[in-house]
C-alpha positions in Angstrom: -23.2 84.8 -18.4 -24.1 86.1 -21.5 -27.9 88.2 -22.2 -29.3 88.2 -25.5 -32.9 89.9 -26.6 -35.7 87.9 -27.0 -38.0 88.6 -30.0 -40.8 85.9 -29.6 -42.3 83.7 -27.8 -44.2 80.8 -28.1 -45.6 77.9 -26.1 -45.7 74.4 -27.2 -48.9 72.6 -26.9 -50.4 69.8 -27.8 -52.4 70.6 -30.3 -50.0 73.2 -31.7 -48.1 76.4 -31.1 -49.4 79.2 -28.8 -48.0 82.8 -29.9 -47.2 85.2 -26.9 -47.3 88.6 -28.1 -44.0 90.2 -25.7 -43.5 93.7 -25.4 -40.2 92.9 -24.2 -38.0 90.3 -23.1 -34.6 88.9 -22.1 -33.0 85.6 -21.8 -29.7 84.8 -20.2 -27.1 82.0 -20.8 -25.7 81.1 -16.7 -23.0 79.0 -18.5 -23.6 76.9 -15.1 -22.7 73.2 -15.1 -26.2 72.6 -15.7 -26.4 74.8 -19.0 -29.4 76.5 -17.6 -31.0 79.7 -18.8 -33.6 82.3 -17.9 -36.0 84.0 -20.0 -38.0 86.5 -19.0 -40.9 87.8 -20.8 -42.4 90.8 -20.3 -45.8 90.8 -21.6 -49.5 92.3 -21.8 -51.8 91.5 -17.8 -54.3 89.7 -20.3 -51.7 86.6 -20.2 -51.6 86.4 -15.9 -54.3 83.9 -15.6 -53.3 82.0 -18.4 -49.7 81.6 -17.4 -50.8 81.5 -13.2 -52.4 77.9 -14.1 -49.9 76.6 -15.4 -47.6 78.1 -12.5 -49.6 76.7 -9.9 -49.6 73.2 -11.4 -46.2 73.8 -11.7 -46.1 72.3 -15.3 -42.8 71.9 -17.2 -43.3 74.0 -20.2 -41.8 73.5 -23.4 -41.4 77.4 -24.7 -39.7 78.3 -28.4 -38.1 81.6 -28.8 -36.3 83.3 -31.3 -33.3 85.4 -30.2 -31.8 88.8 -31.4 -33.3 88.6 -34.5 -36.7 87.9 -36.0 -34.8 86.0 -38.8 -33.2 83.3 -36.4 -34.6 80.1 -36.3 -36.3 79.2 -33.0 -35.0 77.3 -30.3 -36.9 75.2 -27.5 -36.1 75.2 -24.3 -37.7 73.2 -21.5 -38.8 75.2 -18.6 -40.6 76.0 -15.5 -42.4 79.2 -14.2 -40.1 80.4 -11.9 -42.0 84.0 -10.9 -44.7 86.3 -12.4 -44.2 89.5 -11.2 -47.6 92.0 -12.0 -46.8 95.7 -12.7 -49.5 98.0 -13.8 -50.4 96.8 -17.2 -48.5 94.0 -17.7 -46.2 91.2 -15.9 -43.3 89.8 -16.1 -42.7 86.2 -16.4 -39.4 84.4 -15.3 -38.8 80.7 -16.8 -35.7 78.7 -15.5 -34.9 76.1 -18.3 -32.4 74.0 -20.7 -31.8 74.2 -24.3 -33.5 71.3 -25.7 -31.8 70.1 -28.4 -33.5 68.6 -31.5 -32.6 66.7 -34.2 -34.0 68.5 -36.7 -33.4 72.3 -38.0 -35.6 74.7 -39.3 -35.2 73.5 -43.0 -35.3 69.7 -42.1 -38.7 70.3 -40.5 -39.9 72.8 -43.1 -38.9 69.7 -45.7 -40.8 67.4 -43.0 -43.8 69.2 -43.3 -44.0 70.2 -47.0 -43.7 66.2 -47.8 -46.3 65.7 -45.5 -48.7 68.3 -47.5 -48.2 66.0 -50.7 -45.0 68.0 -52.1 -43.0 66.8 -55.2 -40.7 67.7 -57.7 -40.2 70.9 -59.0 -42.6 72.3 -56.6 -41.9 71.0 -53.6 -38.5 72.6 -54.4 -40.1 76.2 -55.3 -42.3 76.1 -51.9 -39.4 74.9 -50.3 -37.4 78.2 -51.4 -39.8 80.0 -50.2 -40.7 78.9 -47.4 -37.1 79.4 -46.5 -37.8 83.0 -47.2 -40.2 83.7 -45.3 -39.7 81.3 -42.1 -43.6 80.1 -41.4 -43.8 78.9 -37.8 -42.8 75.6 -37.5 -42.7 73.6 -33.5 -39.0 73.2 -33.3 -39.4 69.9 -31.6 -40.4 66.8 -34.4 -43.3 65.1 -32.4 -45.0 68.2 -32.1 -45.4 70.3 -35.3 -48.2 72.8 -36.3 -48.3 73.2 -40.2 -46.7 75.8 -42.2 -48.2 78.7 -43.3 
């Protein structure tokens, strides 16, 4: 197994992405023969109802996190709500998933949605540069996409 730390969080939804503010968090490689992993976040109480629902439904949730550093490019993982534990102020969330691997990277999606914003030439290279600069959030799964900002 191999930990890493987990520096965001956000939920994939239909109409875009949902930003978890964590306070901590963890996610773990098993390295089983089902590539599974396990991220938990550890975040504000304000989130227990909001993550209980979709618990209870028992939802597959499609979650994109960035690992070690804020300057990594998000990955997706598909996942279920294993546990929510509550503690005083916040709780802690446990989501059992798999990598989901995409097609596209960070920059072919950023070049995705800069073409789709009516990008050409010489500036769709300059917003391209630095865009890639700054990372805006982008869904890392294709049919899903919020726009760049």
């Amino acid at each position: 197994m191999k930990t890493f730390k987990l520096v965001s969080l956000q939920l994939v939804e239909e109409d875009g992405l949902v930003d978890i503010e964590l306070d901590d968090g963890l996610i773990i490689n098993k390295e089983d023969e089902k590539s599974n992993w396990l991220l938990e976040a550890y975040i504000d109480k304000a989130y227990l109802d909001f993550f209980k629902k979709r618990a209870d439904k028992g939802d597959e949730l499609i979650i994109q996190v960035v690992i070690t550093k804020r300057e990594n490019d998000p990955a997706a993982f598909q996942t279920k709500i294993t546990s929510i534990n509550e503690l005083e102020d916040h709780i802690s969330i446990l989501f059992e998933g798999s990598l989901k691997r995409t097609k596209n990277d960070f920059a072919e999606l950023l070049l995705q949605d800069l073409l789709g914003k009516g990008f050409k030439g010489d500036n769709l290279l300059d917003e391209f540069k630095l865009k890639m600069q700054s990372k805006p959030r982008l869904a890392a799964t294709k049919d899903k996409q919020t726009p760049a900002q």
